[in-house]
Each structure stands twice: as structure tokens, then as C-alpha cells.
N, C-alpha and C positions, 0 to 999 in steps of 0.2 A: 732885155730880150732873152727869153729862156732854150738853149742848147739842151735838144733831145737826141740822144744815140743809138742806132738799132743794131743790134747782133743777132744773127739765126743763124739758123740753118736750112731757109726755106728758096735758096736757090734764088734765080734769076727767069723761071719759067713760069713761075704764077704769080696772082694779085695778091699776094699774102702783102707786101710789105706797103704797095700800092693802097692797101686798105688800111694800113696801120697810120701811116701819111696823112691820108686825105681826113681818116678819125681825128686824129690830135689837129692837122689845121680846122676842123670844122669848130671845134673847143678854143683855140688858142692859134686866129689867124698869123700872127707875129712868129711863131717858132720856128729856130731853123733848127732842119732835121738832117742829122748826118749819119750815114750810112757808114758803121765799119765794117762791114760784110756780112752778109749774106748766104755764105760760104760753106758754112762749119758743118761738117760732115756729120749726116743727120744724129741726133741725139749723143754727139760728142761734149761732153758737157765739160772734160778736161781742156777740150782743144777752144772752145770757147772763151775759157778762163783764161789761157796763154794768150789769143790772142785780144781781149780784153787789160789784162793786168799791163802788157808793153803798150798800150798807147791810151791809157786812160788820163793819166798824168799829166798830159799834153795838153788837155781840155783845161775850160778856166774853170774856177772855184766855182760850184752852183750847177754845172753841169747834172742833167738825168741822164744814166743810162739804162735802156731797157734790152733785156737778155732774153730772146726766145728760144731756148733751147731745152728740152725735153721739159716743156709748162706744164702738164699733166699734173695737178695737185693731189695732194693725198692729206691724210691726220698726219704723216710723218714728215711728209716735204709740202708745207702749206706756200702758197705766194706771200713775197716777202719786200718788203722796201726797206732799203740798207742804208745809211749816212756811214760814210768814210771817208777820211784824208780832205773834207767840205765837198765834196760830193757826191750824189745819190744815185743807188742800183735797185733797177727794179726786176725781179726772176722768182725764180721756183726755188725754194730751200734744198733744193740737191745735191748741196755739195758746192757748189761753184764755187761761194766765196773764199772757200781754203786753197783755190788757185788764183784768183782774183789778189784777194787781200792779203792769203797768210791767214786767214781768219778773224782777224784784226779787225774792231769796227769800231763804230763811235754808238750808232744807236741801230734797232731793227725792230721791227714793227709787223705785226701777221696783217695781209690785208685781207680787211673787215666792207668791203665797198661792193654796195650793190651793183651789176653789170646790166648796163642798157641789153641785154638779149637772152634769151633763155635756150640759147645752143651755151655748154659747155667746151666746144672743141675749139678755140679761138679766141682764148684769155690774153692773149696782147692784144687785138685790137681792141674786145669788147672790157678789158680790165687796167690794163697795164696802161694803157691809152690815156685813160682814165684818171689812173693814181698819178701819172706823169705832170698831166696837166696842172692836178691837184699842187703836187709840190712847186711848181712853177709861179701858180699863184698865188702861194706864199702859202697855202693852209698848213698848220702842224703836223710833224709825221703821227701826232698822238689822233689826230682825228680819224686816221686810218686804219688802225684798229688797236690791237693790244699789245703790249712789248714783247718783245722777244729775246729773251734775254742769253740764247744758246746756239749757234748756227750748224746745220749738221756739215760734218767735215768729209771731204771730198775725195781721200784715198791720195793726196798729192803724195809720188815720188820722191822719194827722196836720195841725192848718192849717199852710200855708206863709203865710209874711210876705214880702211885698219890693214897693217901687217904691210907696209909699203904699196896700198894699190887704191886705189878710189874706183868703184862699181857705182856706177850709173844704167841709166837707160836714155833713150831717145826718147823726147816728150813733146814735140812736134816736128812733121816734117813740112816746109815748107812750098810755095810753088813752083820753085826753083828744082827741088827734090833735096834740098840741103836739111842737113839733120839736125839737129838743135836737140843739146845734152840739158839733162837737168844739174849737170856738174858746174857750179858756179866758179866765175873767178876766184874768188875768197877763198873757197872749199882748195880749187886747185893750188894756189900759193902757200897757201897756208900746209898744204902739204907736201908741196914740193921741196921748198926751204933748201931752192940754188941747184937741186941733182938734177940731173938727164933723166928723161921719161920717155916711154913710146905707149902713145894712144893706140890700142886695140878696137876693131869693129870685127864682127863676126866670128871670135876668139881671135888667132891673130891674123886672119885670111891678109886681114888690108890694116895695113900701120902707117902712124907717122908721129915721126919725133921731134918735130919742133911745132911751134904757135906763131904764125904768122901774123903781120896787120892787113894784109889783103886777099883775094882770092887771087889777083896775079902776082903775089908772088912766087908761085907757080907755075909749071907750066900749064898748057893744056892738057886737060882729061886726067894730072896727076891730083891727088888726094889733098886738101889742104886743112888746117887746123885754126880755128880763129873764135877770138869771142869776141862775140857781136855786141849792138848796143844794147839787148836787152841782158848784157853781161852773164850769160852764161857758153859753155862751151860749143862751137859748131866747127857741125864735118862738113865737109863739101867738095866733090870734082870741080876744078876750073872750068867753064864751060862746057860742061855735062852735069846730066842727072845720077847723083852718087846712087837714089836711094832705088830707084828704076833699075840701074845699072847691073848693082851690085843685089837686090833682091833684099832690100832691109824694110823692117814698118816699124812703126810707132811698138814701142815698150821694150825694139832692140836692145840688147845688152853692150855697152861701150863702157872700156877696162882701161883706165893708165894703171901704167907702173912705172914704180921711179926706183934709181939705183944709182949705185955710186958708177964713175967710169968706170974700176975697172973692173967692175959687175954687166958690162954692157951684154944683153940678151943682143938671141939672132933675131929678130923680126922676121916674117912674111914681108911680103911687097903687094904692091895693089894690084900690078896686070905684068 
């Protein structure tokens, strides 16, 4: 039984997704189709990736997933079918998969398939639908068009380290308002190496110097620090909206520094 997964960003107010559904059951009565969301803030094509790359994994081997986010093809960003990690992604060469994969892939493929409909404004139902089915029933990714042997890459974030401080940014905020670093565990260990540190938001408006395992272990409304399971670092008020709150978005800049004790810097405090 072939597992199809739909990511947009076409909201929850029109039949976009409804059309995409009923296309692939009318092809391939047996599939079951799971919705990751919906969600993705129109033509976010990083916030997509983020939240594709944390729960693809979960899915079994053989899994399609199809990504509608900014489909508009071009000569430079053609529609594309990806085989990675034993299972397949179907999108727009945007950029995506260097948040998805890393850029990492096993094979990719330009798709070459003719569309049951001659509107081009609605390449997932009338395409993507299509190629999905295709690989479910086993056809080869080579039937669907011609290799591709280079992925365009996606501008992914990256922290830089040097001079005792690690510079990040905020690379998703979540529905919660909690902030999500692209500073990973690794990156932070690896340079901490045992000193005391205070994480900065907003230069040093709001700090905190330690890494918690929970958000209570906190109190209410104070700032907490934690990495989560998709193992990189996150901010977050205890029961409140940190990013609401405090007025942060997506590409903020969030600074540790690390220091010996008896280098201890003054911090700011959050309120």
C-alpha cells in the first residue's frame, strides 16, 4: 500500500488539497494520504524544508512525498523527483532539498510527463499527482524523464563559530511562538568544551545561561533554553509566546558566548 504526503502552503480555506486527494485516489484507489500541513507560510520554501526534513524519517521506506511550495517551473528550477534515504520527493528544484536533505541524494530526475490539463497553474494536482502514482506502481524514476545530476541549493543558514561565540539565526518559529536555532547540538558542544555560556536574543535584551530538558523547568513566562528533538537549539517563554512577546521573526540573530568563570559577563534579563 503506497504512502503519499502532502506539504503546502495552501491553507485550509480552499479545495487545493481536496483536489490533490481525490486526483491520486481516482489513480491509485488503495493510497493512504497524509497530510503534514498545510500550513507553510505562502511561498516559504526554507520553512517547508524544516518542517519536512524533522518528520520525514518517521515515514516507512517507499514513502512519496509531494511538496507544493512555490511549483512555478522555470529552465532553472524544473519539477523534480528525488530518491533519498529509500524514499521519494516530488517539488520544484528551488532550493528545497538543501533543507530537506543537506543536499544529499541518492538519484533525481527532471520531470518529463505529460499533464492531463492544459492550465499550468496547478502542477500538483495536474502533475505531481501523477509522477506520485507513477512511482507507487513501481515504474522507474528513469521513465520520468532525464537525470539530473545537480540540485539547486537553497541558501540554508548556517551558525558560524569563532573567537568564543557561535552566531546563528532563528530558522523557524513555531506555533507555540518558540524559536528554533539553526545552532545544533554538536556545533554547541563541540564548542563549549565544559565553560559557562549565555545565549543572547536581540543582542543582549533577553539571556539565558543554562540548557534545560524542559520548558518547566522554568517558571512561568521566564525564558528557557532547550534542544529539542529535531536536535537543534530552541528558545521559548514557559507558557507564553516568546516570539510575539518580545517582537522576534524568522532570520533573528541569536549569539552564545562562552567564558571561563572568571570572565562571567553581566547579562540583560528578559522583563
Amino acid at each position: 500500500m503506497a504512502i503519499i504526503t502532502l506539504t503546502s502552503d495552501w491553507g485550509k480555506k480552499d479545495y487545493y488539497a481536496a483536489a490533490v486527494k481525490g486526483t491520486i485516489l481516482s489513480m491509485l484507489p488503495t493510497a493512504t494520504i497524509v497530510d503534514v500541513t498545510h500550513e507553510i507560510e505562502p511561498f516559504n520554501v526554507a520553512q517547508a524544508g524544516f518542517t519536512l526534513k524533522n518528520c520525514f524519517r518517521c515515514f516507512p521506506l517507499g514513502t512519496i512525498h509531494i511538496i507544493a511550495v512555490d511549483t512555478i517551473e522555470s529552465m532553472e528550477c524544473p519539477h523534480v523527483v528525488v530518491k533519498a534515504e529509500g524514499q521519494y520527493f516530488i517539488s520544484t528544484d528551488n532550493g528545497i532539498f538543501s533543507h530537506i536533505l543537506d543536499g544529499k541524494f541518492e538519484e533525481a530526475y527532471c520531470i518529463d510527463v505529460i499533464q492531463d490539463s492544459d492550465f499550468f497553474t496547478f502542477a500538483t494536482r495536474d502533475r505531481f499527482a501523477k509522477v506520485a502514482v507513477m512511482i507507487a506502481n513501481g515504474e522507474p524514476l528513469s521513465s520520468i524523464g532525464e537525470p539530473r545530476l545537480k540540485l539547486n541549493p537553497g541558501g540554508a543558514f548556517c551558525a558560524v563559530a569563532r573567537d568564543n561565540t557561535i552566531e546563528g539565526v532563528v530558522m523557524h518559529i513555531d506555533s507555540y511562538d518558540n524559536l528554533i536555532t539553526n545552532i545544533s547540538r554538536e556545533l554547541f558542544e563541540h564548542e563549549r568544551r565544559g565553560r559557562d555560556f549565555t545565549i543572547m536574543v536581540k543582542g543582549d535584551l533577553y539571556t539565558v545561561d543554562e540548557i534545560s530538558d524542559s520548558y518547566l523547568d522554568v517558571d512561568v513566562v521566564d525564558l528557557v533554553a532547550i534542544f529539542g528533538t529535531h536536535g537543534y537549539l530552541e528558545l521559548a517563554l514557559n507558557k507564553a509566546k516568546l516570539a510575539s512577546l518580545c517582537g522576534i521573526e524568522p532570520k533573528a540573530v541569536i549569539k552564545v558566548v562562552f567564558y571561563d568563570k572568571e570572565a562571567t559577563p553581566t547579562p540583560g534579563k528578559l522583563f
